[in-house]
N, C-alpha and C positions, 0 to 999 in steps of 0.2 A: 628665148623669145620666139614665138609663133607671129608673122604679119599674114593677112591677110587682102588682098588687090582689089578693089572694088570701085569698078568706074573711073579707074586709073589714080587711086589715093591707098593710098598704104595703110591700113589700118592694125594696132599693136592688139593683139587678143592676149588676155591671160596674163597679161603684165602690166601693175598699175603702176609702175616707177617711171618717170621722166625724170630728165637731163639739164641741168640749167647749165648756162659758160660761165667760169668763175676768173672773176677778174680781179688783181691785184687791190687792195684799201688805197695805196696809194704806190703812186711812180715816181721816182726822184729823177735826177737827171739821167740821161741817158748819152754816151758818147759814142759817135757811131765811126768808126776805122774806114779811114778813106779805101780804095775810093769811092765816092760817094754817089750813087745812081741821082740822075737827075732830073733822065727821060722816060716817059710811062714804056715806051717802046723798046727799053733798052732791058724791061726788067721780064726774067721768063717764068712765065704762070706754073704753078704747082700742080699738076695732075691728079684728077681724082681726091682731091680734097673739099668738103662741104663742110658747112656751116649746119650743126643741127638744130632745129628749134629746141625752144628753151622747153615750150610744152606742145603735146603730143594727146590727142583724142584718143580714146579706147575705149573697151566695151566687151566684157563678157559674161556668158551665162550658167548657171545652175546644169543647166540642160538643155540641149540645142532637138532633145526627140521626148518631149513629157507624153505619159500617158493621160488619160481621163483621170480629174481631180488631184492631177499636179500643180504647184505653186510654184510658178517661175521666178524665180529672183536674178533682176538686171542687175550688174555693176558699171558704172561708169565713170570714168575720166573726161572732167568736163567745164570748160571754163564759160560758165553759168549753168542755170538748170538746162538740162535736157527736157526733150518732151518726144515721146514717142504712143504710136496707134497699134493696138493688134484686135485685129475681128473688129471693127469698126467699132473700138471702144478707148477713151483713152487711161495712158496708163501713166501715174503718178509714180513721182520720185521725191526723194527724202534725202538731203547732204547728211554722212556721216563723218567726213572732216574734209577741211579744205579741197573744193571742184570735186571730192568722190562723193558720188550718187549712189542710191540706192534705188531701184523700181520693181515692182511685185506685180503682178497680175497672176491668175487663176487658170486652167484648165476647166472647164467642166465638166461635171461627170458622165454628160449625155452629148458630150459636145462628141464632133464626127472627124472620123480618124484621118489622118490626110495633111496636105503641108497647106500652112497658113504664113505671111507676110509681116513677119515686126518690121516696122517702120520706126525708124528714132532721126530726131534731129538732134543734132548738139547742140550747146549754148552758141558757140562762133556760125552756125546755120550749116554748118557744113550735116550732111546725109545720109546716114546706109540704110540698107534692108537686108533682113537677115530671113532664111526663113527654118520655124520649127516644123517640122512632123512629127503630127498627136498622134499616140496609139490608144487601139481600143483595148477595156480589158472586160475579163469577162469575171462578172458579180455574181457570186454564189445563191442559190436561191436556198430558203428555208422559210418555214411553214410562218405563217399569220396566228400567233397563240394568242387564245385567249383564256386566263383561269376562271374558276367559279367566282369570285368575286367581281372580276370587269362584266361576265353574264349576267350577274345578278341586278348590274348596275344599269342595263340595257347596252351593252356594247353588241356589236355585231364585226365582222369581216368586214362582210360591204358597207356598214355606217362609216366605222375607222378608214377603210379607205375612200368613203367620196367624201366625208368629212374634212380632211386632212386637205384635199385638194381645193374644195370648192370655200373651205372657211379659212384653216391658219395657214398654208399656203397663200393663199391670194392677198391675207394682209400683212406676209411676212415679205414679199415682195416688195409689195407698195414699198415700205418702211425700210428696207436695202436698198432701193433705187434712188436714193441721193447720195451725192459725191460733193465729199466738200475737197476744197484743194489743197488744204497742209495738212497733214498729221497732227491729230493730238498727242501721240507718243514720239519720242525722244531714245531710246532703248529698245532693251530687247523684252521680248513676249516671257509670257510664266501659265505653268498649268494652271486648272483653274480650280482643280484638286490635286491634293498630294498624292504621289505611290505611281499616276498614270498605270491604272491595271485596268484594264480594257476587257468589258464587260460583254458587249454589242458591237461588232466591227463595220466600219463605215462601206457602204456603197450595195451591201446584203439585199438581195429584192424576195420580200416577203409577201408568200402567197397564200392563199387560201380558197380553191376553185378557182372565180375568174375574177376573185378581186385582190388589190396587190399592191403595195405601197413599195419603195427605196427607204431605204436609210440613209438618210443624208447627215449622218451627225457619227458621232463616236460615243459609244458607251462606256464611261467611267464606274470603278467601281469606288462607292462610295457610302455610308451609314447616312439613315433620317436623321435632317438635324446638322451633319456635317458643314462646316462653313464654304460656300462655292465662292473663289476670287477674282475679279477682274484682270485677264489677260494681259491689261498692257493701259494707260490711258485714253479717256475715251467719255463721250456723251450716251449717256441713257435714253436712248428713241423707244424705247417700249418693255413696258413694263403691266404685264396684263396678268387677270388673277381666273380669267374664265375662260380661256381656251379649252375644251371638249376633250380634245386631245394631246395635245402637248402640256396641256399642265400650267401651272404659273410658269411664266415664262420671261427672260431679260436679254434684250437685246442693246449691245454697243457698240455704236457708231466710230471707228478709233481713227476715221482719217484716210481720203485717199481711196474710199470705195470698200475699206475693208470694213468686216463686221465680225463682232463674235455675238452667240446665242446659246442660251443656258434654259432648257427645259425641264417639265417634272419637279420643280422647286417647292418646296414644302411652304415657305415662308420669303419674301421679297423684301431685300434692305433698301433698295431704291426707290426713287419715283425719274419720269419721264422730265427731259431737257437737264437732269443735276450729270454736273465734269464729275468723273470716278478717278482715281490714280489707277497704277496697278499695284494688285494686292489688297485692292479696297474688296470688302466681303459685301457683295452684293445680295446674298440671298444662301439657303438654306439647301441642302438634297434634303429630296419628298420623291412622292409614289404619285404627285397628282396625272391626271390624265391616262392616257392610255401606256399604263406602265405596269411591268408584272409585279415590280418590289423595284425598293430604295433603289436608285443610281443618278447621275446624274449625266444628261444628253445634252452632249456637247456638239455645237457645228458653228462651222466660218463661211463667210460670203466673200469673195473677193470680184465687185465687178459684179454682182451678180450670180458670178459664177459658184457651184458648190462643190469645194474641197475638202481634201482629206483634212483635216482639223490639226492632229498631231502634228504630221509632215509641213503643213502650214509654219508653225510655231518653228521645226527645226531648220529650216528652210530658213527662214528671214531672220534669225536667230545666228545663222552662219554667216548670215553676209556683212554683219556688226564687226 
């Protein structure tokens, strides 16, 4: 057992077990051998002996130094929900079985390297602050390709990239900046194609002279056609067939600020406001939008924040 002293309260890290007193079902008589104390002042106190509580607060984490597009996963012991702040955003938790918590928030990928303040309160109001140090990392750059077909089609370098920002960017925001407070899901996450053979690596900054997009998503490899599945359950907020550059595209809402989003999609099983399970086939790999051939482009919102997608999944996936 590791404690940790914080504001003069003991705190148990890394250890979800507490202690209850176990007291007899029942007591029969008891005969007690003279002589019999009578006076409180007569009888001498046991040294060093305590009384421990039955339950005990704790709290720990995945990683106390994520880098850029890490996904933190809180654990918590906790008699009610917790609620805790980090980067002046709040972070949602999930009971996975009696008082233990689960809470997830995001790194960004652009977010700035340095220590930041988790704040949590317990269910009983009791307080810590904990704090992470984000590190930067450094994102490979590679060229901005375009083949004879996306030229033929009018694509450009500079179109794709101020397209990208000033059109599907700007409404894929909007459409992640709602938080609703409970989870749709109950379990744990699933790819969203089979094999995870990684096509396109997440966080790559693609350039072309001085114009230059991120990848913010993971590249699956995947055939036209192939069925793409729902991550985890979850509300369909967007489901668009004319994005320029992402392609038919499906975004779900799963609860708690997280998001998944499924680009390039040949064909769309959903429509917007319908509950998905996980495993529900939402939509098809396709080549639409600014894509060189079949794959499909996978990315998570957490908070806003844009992580690594896989690492997302096994992350929250180990805290079950």
């Amino acid at each position: 057992m590791l404690f940790v002293f914080l504001a003069g309260v003991a705190i148990l890290l890394y250890d979800f077990s507490y202690e209850e007193s176990i007291f007899p079902a029942s007591v029969g008589e008891i005969k007690i051998a003279s002589p019999v104390v009578e006076r409180v002042d007569e009888v001498e106190p046991i040294v060093g002996t305590e009384i421990e509580p039955a339950f005990r607060n704790a709290i720990s984490f995945n990683t106390l130094i994520p880098a850029q597009a890490k996904t933190v996963v809180v654990r918590v012991k906790s008699l009610g929900k917790p609620s805790a702040i980090f980067q002046g955003k709040k972070v949602g938790f999930f009971e996975i079985s009696e008082n233990s918590w689960i809470g997830v928030f995001g790194i960004d990928v652009k977010a700035s390297a340095g220590s930041s303040d988790f704040s949590l309160v317990f269910g009983d109001g009791e307080t810590i602050v904990e704090k992470l140090v984000i590190s930067a990392k450094n994102w490979p750059v590679t060229e901005l390709v375009l083949n004879e077909e996306l030229e033929s089609q009018g694509y450009t370098p500079e179109g794709v990239a101020t397209g990208i920002q000033v059109n599907e960017n700007r409404i894929i925001r909007e459409v992640v900046a709602g938080y609703i407070l409970e989870p749709y899901f109950d379990g744990v996450f699933i790819d969203p194609v089979p094999g995870r053979i990684v096509v396109g690596t997440f966080g790559n900054i693609r350039k072309s002279g001085s114009s230059g997009i991120q990848h913010l998503g993971t590249d699956l490899d995947a055939k036209k056609g192939d069925e793409v599945f729902a991550i985890n359950n979850g509300k369909v907020v967007l489901a668009r067939e004319d994005f320029p550059n992402y392609g038919k595209t499906v975004v779900i809402d799963h609860g708690l600020g997280i998001y998944s989003l499924y680009l390039h999609l040949s064909e769309i099983k959903v429509s917007v406001g319908q509950l998905v399970e996980r495993g529900k086939v939402i939509g098809l790999v396709g080549n639409t939008g600014y894509s060189l051939e079949p794959h499909l482009h996978f990315s998570m919102k957490v908070n806003g924040a844009s992580v690594e997608p896989l690492g997302f999944i096994d992350a929250v996936n180990e805290g079950f």
